[in-house]
C-alpha positions as CSV (number, residue, x, y, z in Angstrom):
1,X,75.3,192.2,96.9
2,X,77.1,193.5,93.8
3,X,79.2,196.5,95.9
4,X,80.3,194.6,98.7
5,X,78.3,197.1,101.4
6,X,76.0,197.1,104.0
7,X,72.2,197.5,103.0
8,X,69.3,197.0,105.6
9,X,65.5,197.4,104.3
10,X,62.8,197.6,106.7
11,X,60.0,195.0,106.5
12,X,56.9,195.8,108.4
13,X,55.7,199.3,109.7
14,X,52.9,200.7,112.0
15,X,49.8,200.6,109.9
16,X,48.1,203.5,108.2
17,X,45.3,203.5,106.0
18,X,45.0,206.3,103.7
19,X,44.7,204.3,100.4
20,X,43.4,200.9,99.3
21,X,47.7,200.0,99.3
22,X,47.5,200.5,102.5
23,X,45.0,198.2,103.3
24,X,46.1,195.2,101.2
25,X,49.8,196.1,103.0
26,X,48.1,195.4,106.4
27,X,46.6,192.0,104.7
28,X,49.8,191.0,103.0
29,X,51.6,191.0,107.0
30,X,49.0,189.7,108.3
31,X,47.2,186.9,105.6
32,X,45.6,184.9,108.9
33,X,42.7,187.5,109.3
34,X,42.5,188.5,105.7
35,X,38.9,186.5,105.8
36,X,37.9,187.6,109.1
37,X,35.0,190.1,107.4
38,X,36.6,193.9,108.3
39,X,37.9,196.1,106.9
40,X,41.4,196.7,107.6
41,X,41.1,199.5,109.4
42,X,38.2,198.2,111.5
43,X,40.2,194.8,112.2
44,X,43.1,196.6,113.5
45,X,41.1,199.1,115.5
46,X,38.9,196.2,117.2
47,X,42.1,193.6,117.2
48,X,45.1,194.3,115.6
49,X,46.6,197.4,117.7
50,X,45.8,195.5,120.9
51,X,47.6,192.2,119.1
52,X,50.6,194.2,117.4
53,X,50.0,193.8,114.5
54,X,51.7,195.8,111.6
55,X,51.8,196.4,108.3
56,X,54.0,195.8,105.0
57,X,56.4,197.9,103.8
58,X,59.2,198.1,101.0
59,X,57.9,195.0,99.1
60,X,59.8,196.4,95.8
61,X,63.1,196.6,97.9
62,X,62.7,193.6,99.4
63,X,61.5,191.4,96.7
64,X,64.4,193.4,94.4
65,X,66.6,192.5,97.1
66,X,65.3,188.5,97.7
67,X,66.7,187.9,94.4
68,X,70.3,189.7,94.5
69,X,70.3,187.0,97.8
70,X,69.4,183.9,95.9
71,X,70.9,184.4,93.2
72,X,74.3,184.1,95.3
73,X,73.2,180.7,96.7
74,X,73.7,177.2,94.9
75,X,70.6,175.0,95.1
76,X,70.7,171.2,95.3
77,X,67.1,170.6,94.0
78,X,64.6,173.2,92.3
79,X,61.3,174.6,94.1
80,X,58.4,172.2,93.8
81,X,56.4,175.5,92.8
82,X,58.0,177.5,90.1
83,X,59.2,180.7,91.9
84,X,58.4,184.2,90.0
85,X,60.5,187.2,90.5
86,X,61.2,189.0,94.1
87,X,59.2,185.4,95.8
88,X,60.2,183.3,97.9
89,X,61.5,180.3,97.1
90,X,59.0,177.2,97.9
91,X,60.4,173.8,99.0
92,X,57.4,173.0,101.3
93,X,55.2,170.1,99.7
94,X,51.9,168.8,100.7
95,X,53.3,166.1,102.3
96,X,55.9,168.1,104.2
97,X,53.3,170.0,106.0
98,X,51.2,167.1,106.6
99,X,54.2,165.4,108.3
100,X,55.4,168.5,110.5
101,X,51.5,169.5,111.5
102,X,52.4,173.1,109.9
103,X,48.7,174.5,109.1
104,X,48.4,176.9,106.8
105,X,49.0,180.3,108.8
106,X,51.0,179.5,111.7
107,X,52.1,181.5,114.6
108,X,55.5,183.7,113.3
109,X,57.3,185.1,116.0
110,X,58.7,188.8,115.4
111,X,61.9,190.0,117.1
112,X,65.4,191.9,115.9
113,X,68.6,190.5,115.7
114,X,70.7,191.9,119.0
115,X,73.8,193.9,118.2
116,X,76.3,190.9,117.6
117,X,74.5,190.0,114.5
118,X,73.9,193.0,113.2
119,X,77.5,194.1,113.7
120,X,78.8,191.1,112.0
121,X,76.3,191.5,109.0
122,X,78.5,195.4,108.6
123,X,82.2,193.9,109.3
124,X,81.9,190.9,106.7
125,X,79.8,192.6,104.1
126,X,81.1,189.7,101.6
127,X,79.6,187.0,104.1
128,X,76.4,184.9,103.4
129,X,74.2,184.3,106.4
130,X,71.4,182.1,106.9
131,X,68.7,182.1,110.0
132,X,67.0,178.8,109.9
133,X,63.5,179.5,111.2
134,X,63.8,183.4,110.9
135,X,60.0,184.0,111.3
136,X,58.8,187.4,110.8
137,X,62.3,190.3,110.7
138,X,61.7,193.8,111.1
139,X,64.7,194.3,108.5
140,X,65.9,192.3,106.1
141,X,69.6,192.8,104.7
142,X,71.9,191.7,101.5
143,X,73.4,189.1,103.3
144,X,71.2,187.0,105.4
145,X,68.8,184.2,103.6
146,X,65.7,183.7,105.7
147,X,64.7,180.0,106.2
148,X,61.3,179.7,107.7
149,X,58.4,177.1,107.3
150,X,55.5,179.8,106.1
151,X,56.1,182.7,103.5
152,X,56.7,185.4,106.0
153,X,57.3,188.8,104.5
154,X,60.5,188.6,105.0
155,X,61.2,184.7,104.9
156,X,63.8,184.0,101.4
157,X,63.1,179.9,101.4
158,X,60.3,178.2,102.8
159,X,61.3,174.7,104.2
160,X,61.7,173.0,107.1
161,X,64.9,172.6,108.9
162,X,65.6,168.8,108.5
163,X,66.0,169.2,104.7
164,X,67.3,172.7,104.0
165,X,67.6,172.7,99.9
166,X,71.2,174.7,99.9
167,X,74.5,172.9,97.9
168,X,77.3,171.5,100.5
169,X,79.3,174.9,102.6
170,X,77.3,177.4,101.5
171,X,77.5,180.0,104.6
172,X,79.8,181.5,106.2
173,X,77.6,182.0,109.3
174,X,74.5,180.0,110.4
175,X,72.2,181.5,113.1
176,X,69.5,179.5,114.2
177,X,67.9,181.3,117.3
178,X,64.9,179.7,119.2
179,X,63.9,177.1,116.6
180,X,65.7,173.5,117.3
181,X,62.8,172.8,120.2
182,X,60.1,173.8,117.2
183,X,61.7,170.7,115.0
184,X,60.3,167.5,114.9
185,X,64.2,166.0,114.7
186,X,66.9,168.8,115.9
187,X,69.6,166.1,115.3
188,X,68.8,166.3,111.6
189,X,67.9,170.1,111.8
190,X,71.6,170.3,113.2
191,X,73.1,168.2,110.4
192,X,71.4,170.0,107.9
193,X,72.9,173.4,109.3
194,X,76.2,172.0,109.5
195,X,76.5,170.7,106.0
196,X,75.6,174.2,104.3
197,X,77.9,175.6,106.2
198,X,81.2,176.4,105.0
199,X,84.6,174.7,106.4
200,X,85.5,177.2,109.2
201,X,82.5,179.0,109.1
202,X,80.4,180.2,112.0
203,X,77.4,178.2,113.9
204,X,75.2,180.1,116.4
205,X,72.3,178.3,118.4
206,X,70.4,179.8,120.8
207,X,68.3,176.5,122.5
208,X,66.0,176.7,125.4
209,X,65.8,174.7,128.2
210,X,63.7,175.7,130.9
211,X,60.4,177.3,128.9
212,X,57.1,176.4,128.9
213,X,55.2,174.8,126.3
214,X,54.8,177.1,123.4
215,X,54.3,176.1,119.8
216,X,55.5,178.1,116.4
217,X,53.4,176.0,115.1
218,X,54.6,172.7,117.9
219,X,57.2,172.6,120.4
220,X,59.0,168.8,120.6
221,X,62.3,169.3,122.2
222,X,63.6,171.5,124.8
223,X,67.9,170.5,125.5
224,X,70.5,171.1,128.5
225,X,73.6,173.2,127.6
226,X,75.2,169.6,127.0
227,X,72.3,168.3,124.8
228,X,73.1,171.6,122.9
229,X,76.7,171.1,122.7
230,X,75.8,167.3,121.3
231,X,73.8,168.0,118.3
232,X,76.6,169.7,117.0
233,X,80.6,168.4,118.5
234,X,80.3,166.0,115.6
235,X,81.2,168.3,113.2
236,X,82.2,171.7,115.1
237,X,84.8,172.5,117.5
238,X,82.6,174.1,120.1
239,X,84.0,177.5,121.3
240,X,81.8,178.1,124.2
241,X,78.2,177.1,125.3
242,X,77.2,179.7,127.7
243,X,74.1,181.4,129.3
244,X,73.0,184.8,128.2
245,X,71.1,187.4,129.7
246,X,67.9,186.9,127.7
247,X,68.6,182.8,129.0
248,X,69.2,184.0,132.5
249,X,66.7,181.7,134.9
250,X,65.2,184.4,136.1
251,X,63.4,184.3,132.3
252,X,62.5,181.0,133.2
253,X,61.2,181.4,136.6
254,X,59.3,184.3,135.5
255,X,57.8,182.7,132.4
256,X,56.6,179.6,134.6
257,X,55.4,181.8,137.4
258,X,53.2,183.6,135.0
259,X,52.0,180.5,133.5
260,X,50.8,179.0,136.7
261,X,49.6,181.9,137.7
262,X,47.4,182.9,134.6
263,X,46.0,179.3,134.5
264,X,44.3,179.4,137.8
265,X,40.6,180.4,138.6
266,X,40.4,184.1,139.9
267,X,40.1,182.5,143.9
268,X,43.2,180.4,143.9
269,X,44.8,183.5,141.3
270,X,44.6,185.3,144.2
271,X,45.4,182.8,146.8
272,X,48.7,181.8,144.8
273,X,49.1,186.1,144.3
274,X,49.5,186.8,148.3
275,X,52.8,183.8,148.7
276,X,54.2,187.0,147.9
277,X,54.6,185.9,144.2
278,X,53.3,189.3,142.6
279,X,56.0,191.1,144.1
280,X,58.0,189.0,142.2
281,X,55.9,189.0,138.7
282,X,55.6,192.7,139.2
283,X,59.0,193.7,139.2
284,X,60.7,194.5,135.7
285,X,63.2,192.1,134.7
286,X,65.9,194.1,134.3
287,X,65.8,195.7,137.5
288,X,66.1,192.6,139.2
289,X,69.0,191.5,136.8
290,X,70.7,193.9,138.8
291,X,69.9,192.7,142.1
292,X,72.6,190.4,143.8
293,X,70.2,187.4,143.7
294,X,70.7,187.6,139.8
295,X,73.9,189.3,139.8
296,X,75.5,186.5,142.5
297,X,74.0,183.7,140.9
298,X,77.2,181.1,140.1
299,X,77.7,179.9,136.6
300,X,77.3,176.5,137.7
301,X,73.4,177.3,139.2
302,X,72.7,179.3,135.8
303,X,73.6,175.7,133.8
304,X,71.0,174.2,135.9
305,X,67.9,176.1,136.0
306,X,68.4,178.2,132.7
307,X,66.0,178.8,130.5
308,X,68.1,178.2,127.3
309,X,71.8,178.2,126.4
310,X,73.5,179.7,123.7
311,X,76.3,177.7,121.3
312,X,79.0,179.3,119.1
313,X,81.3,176.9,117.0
314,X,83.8,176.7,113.7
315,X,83.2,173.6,111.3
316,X,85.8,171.3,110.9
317,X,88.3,170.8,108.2
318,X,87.8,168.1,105.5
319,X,85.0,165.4,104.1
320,X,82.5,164.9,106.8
321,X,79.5,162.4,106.8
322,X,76.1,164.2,107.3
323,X,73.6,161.3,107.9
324,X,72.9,159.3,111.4
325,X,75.7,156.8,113.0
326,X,73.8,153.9,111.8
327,X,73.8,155.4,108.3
328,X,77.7,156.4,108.6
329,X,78.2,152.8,109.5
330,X,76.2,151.6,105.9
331,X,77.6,153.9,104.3
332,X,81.1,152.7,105.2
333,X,80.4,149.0,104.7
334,X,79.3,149.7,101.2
335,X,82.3,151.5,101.0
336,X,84.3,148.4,101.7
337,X,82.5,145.6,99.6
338,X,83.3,148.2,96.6
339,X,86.9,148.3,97.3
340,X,86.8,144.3,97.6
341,X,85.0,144.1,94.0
342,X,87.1,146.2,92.6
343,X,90.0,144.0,94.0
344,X,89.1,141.1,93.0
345,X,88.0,142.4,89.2
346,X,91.5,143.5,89.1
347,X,92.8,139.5,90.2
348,X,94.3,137.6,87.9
349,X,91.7,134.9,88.7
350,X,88.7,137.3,87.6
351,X,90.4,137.4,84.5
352,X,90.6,134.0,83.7
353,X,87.5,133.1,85.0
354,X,85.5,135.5,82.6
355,X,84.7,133.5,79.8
356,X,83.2,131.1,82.6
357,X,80.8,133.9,83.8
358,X,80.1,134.9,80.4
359,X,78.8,131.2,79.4
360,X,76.9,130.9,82.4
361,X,75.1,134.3,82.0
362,X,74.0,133.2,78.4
363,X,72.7,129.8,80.0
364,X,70.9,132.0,82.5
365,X,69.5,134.6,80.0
């Protein structure tokens, strides 16, 4: 962003089909029923307005704005496919997706960013964001990079988490909402985030805790508010870990309740229905936010049986070791029998001894 303001682009619209545009738009959001033998219009009339599904919009502006965005951002290795103008840029190899199970059009969840993101993007217009696992936005703006593992319309890098393709402190702010328990190793995921991001920049993680199975495209690991805080103390100082409304338990009672319900053949559907459960299943969630069983609940009991936790922290000052503790501790040996070389070249008895070593390699050689 060349004039230092705030610029938002929609993505994706309600579809309409008055033109063949309009039917390769539909398509283009929506490339795992492009083979399914409709028309567009027919697929969204039988399927896709039932589904949700939408439609393209603003590829020009988007693709115009992709490259004002990547253009700010220094790159440790190149694409493995050569990236032409207003694409994404492609890290994801054969054997990447192979090893992380990703098939070809995997599920992408949609949803905004709430109002703290959105009103950070506006007050710290010079900022560069990045969402790691961004999945499908409504709205994509100057500032944030979109990090996801399939080409979404508005994804900016496709790669996975555990080797994000960004230089060293990058970012000022990484969000990464929803996406650690999709990772096949969060602790790397986590590393990978911190290491991109700038020295007293901004980490936010939303990670769930008590939700169902649910894969985008697999779901490994779910973590506590602690487990959260641990994957990144290392190299933050953690300003808060805390539950949310949209992590309150009543999310995750719902969500289970639903499940078990759903699952069950219509008799015992209905047997499980009259414990007085649909009252329960039936009542909006917000409503019964307000109610003084939600309202009354103790912070304490909402650590317990949430159904995620959200983490805020600042990167440390200074050189910081990215890899595992075993690797740190390699790493640091290595370190140390270079120092000793180098002290011992620098002896007096190295010196004397070199014509020695230099008759013995010849004998050698």
């Amino acid at each position: 962003m060349q004039d230092g303001s705030y610029n938002e682009v929609p993505v994706i619209r309600t579809p309409v089909f008055k033109t063949p545009a309009d039917d390769l738009a539909y398509w283009q959001a929506n490339p795992d029923v492009a083979a399914c033998g409709l028309s567009a219009p027919q697929h969204y009339a039988q399927h896709g307005q039932h589904e949700g599904r939408m439609q393209a919009a603003n590829q020009d502006l988007v693709a115009a704005m992709r490259e004002r965005k990547l253009e700010r951002i220094a790159f440790r290795q190149n694409p493995v496919t050569p990236r032409t103008y207003g694409q994404p840029a492609n890290y994801m190899t054969d054997a990447i997706r192979q090893e992380f199970h990703i098939p070809p059009f995997p599920p992408i969840s949609a949803h905004n960013y709430g109002g703290y993101i959105a009103g950070l993007q506006k007050e710290h217009p010079d900022w560069m964001f990045l969402d790691v696992g961004a999945g499908l936005r409504d709205t994509v703006t100057e500032q944030m990079v979109n990090v996801d593992v399939f080409p979404a319309l508005s994804t900016d890098v496709v790669c996975v988490g555990e080797n994000l393709p960004f230089a060293d402190a990058q970012f000022d702010f990484v969000l990464c909402a929803a996406t650690l328990e999709h990772t096949k190793r969060p602790w790397e995921v986590a590393a990978e985030i911190c290491r991109v991001l700038k020295p007293g920049g901004i980490v936010r993680i939303d990670y769930p805790f008590l939700q169902p199975v649910h894969g985008y495209p697999s779901h490994y690991f779910n973590a506590t508010p602690e487990g959260n805080i641990s994957l990144f103390e290392k190299w933050c100082d953690i300003q808060y870990c805390i539950v949310e409304d949209h992590f309150h338990p009543i999310h995750a009672l719902r969500w289970m309740m639903e499940d078990w319900k759903n699952s069950l053949p219509d008799d015992a559907k209905a047997q499980f229905g009259n414990m007085r459960v649909d009252d329960f299943l039936s009542s909006p969630i917000p409503d019964m936010m307000q109610q003084p069983f939600c309202t009354e609940l103790s912070p304490e009991a909402k650590k317990v049986i949430c159904a995620g936790s959200t983490l805020e922290g600042v990167k440390k000052q200074g050189p910081q070791f990215y890899g595992s503790l075993r690797e740190e501790h390699l790493a640091q040996e290595v370190q140390q029998a270079r120092r000793d070389v180098e002290i011992m070249r620098a002896s007096s008895s190295w010196k004397l001894t070199a014509p020695l070593r230099k008759v013995v390699g010849l004998r050698r050689k």
